[in-house]
N, C-alpha and C positions, 0 to 999 in steps of 0.2 A: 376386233373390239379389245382396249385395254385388258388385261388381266385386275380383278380387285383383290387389292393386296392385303384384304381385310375379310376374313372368315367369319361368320356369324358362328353365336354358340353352338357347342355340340355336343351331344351325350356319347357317355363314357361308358365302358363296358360296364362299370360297376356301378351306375345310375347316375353317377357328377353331368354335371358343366364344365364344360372347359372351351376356350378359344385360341385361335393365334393372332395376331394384332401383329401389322406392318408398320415398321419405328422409323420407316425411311432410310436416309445416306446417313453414315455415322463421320467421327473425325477422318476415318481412314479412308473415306471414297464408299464401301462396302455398304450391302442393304443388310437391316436390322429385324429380327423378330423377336417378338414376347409372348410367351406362351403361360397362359392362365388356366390353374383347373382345381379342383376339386369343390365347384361352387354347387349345392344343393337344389339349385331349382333354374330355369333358364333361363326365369328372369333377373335372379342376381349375377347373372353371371351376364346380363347384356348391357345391368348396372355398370358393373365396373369396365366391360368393355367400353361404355359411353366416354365414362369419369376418362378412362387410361388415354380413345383419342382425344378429347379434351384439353389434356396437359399435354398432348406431342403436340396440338396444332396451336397451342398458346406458348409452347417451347418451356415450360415448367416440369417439364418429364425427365427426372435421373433413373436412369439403367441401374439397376441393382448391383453394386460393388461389394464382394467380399472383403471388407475391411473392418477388422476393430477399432473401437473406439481409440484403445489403447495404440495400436498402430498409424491411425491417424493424427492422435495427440504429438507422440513424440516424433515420427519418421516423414511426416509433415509440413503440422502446423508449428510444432517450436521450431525448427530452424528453418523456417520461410518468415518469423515476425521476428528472430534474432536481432535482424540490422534494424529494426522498423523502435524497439525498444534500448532504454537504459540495460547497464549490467545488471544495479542490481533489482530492477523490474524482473526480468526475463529471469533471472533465477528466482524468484518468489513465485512467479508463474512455475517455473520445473518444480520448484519443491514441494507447490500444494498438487500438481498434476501427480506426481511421485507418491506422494505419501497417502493422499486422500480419493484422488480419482482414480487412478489406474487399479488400485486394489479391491474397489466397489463397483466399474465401470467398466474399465481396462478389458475385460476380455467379450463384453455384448459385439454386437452387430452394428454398424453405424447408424445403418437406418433403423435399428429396434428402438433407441433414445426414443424418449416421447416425452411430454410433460408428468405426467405420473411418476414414471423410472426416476426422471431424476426429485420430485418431491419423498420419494420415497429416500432416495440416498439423502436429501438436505435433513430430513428426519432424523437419517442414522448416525451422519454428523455430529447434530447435536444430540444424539443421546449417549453415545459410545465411541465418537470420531478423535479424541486425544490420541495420540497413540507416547507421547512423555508427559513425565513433568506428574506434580504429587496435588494437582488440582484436580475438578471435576473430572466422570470419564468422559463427555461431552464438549463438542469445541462452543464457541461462545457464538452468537448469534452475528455480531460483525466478522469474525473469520469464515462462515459458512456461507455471508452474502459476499464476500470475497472470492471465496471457488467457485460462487455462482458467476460472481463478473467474468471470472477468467474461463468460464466454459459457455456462455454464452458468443463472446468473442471469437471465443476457435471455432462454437457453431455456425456463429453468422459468415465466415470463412469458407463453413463446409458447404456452406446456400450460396455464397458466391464462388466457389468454385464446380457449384455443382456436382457436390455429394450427398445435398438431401434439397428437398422441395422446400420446406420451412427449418426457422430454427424450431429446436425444442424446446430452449430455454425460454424462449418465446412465453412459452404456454407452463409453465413452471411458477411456482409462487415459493420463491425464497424468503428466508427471514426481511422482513418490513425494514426501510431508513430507521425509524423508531427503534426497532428493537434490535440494530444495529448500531446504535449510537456509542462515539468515542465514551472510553471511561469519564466518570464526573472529575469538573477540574477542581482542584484541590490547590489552594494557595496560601501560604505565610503571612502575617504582620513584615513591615519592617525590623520589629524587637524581635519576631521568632527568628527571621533570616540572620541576624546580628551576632543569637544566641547561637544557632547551630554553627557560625563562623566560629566565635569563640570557642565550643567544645573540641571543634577540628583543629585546634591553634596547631598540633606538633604534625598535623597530618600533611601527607603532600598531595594528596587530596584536595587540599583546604583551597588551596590557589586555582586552577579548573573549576572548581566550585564558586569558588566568590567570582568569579570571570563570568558565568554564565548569571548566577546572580544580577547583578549588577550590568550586565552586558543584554541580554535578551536574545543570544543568539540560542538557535539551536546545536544541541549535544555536538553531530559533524563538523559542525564548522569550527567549533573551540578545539575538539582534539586535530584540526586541521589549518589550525592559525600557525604561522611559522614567526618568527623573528622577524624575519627583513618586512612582514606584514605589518609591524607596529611601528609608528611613527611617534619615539619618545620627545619630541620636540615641540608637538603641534598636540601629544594625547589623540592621537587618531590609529586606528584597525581595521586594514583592509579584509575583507571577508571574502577569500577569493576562490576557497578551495574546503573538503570534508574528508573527511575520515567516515565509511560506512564497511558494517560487515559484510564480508567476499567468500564465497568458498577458494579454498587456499589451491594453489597449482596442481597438488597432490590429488585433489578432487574430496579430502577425505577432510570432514569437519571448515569453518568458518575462521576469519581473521580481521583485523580492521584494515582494510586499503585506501592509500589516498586517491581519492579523483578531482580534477584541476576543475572542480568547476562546482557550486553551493544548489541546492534543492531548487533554486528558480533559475536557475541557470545564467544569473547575472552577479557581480560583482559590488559590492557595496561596501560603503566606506561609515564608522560609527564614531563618534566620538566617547572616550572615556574620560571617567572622574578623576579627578587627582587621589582618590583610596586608590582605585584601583589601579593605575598607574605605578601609586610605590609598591605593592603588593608583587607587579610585574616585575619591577625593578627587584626587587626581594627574590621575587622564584627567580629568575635570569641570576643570580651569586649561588641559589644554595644547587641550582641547576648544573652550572659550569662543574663544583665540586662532583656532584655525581658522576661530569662528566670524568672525571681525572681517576676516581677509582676505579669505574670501567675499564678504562684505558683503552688500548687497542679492538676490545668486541665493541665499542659505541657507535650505534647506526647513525651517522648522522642525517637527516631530511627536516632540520634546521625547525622543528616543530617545538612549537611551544611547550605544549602537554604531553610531553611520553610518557613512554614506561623510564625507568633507570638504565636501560642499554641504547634510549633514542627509536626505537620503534614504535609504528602506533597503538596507543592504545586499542583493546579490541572495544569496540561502542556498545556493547550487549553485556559485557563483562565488565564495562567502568561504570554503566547506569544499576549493576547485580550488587557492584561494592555500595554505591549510595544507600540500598535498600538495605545492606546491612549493619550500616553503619546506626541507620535511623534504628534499628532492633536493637541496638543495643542497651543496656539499663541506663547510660547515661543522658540518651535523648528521650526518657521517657515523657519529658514532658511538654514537647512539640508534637503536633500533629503530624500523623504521615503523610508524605505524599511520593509524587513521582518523580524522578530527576527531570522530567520534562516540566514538571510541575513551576521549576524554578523560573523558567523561562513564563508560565502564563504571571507566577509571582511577578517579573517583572512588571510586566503590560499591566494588572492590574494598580500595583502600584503608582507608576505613571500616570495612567487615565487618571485613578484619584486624585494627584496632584495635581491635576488640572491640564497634563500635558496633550497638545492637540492628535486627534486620534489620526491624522494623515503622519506625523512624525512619528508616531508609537508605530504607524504602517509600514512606513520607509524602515527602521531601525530594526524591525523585526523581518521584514524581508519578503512580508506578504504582497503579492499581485497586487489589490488594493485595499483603500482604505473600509472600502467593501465588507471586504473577508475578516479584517480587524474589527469592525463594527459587529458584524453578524457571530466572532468569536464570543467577545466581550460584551455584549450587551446589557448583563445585569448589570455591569462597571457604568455602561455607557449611558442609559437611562438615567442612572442616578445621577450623572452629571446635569443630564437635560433638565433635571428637574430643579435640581440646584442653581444652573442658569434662569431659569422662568422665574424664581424667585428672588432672586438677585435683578432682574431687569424690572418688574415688576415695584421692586422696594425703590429702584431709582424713580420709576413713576409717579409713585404715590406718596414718596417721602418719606418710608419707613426705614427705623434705624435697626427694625430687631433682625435683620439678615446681614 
């Protein structure tokens, strides 16, 4: 008769339960045991022997691995999703792993996580999780659903590689979409955008500035426009490449780096106004001059927007200069907003003007006209409406529309 490789419970010198449970062949060829004890009665202890064959014979049973979380995160899961992500994704991933998980998490048990553990850490996040900067001591409810995305991910990793039976994050309630929501968007008049050109007149600022104005690109792709991108013949700009911050080769602090390729990963082509046109033509004269006092230190990478030695601007430290410009007593009397802000300036303006929300799509760079619609809707609404009444007045012959 077979030998059964399966013990029924059994007491313990000291009054427990305890069992040993047959796990079968493992990767190595080798038979497997698991051994359960210290359950109080011998029925909980036949409980779990049930639950434990259960998940070997439906193959959902992980072997208990000595591993931290911490040691999983990095000696793992980051450089097995390296090639699978962007640059600089994968470092936004290390950097919130780094600064926010591993100092909260970093040292448990892999399989200790549960959904508790980590409500408990999303709690401390936001009440005490800044670790810089002269704001709250709490992070904000969109960066706290952020390191939840990014720990849920590496968990669901850990369930298919089987290092745990379920995710955690699973069972977890992270700050809500709602109260994760991008900052409110904040836009200009055409006369405020005008005004804060004029105050800029002596700045070299002023040109990047009126470019994204007027232009709708995003921040990267202007400090990433080069020369041979613009076609002064036709007023055309090809959009082919960004400027985004990198941790520098040194590993130590951030810098701006070019990569040959814009946020959707496609290439597109805009046409500009004849303002901005001479304005180009302007910075390209007083550009060259910079170039010549330089001299011999000037980085050339043929970019529109640099610093004064041709290197890229850093994109964290040119959107720092906008915000203080706007502090200044001179702009008091424009509204604040964000350097990105310039860009929703655009689109709204546009839509107002009647421009069709598939070309405001194309120009801005978005997937579809979709995602423009569903940005802009208070813009877009108000057109719909204004349409209805216009079609409307042609029906019935009214003149007051």
């Amino acid at each position: 008769m077979a030998r059964n490789p399966t013990a029924a419970p059994r007491k313990a010198p000291n009054g427990t339960w305890y069992f040993v449970v047959d796990l079968g062949a493992g990767a190595d060829g080798h038979r497997h045991q698991a051994k359960r004890r210290g359950f109080p009665t011998k029925r909980v202890a036949q409980e779990e022997l049930s639950r434990l064959q259960n998940s070997v014979a439906t193959a959902t049973y992980v072997a208990p691995k000595r591993q931290t979380v911490g040691e999983y995160l990095t000696e793992d899961w980051l450089p097995a999703v390296r090639r699978e992500l962007a640059r600089s994704t994968w470092e936004s991933y290390e950097r919130n792993i780094r600064n926010h998980v591993k100092p909260a998490l970093g040292g448990l048990q892999l399989q200790q996580i549960d959904g508790a553990v980590l409500n408990r850490f999303y709690a401390t996040l936001l009440e005490s999780g800044r670790k810089r900067g002269r704001q709250s001591p709490g992070l904000k409810p969109r960066t706290v659903r952020y390191v939840h995305t990014i720990l849920h991910a590496a968990l669901d990793d850990a369930v298919r590689w089987r290092r745990l039976v379920v995710n955690p994050a699973a069972q977890a309630t992270p700050p809500s979409a709602s109260q994760a929501k991008p900052p409110e968007m904040r836009v200009w008049t055409g006369g405020q955008v005008r005004r804060f050109l004029d105050l800029c007149e002596e700045d070299r600022y002023r040109w990047p500035w009126l470019f994204l104005a007027t232009v709708g690109c995003r921040r990267g792709e202007a400090l990433g426009l080069r020369w041979s991108d613009i076609d002064f013949d036709r007023s055309l700009a090809s959009i082919r490449q960004e400027v985004i911050p990198l941790t520098k080769a040194s590993g130590v602090g951030r810098e701006g780096v070019i990569v040959p390729t814009t946020k959707s990963g496609k290439p597109r082509i805009v046409e500009l106004d004849t303002t901005t046109m001479a304005a180009l033509r302007s910075w390209r004269a007083r550009q060259a001059e910079e170039r010549l006092a330089v001299g011999a230190g000037y980085q050339n990478f043929d970019l529109v927007f640099a610093r004064p030695d041709g290197r890229p601007y850093h994109p964290e430290a040119f959107s720092k200069t906008f915000d203080r410009r706007l502090g200044q007593a001179a702009f008091a009397d424009l509204p604040r907003i964000r350097l990105h802000d310039l860009r929703h300036t655009w689109a709204t303006l546009a839509l107002s003007a009647g421009v069709d929300v598939k070309i405001v799509s194309e120009r801005l760079g978005h997937s579809s006209p979709m995602v423009t619609w569903q940005t802009y809707q208070h813009v877009v609404k108000g057109m719909q409406s204004d349409a209805a009444e216009k079609v409307a007045a042609l029906i019935f012959l009214r003149s007051d529309v």
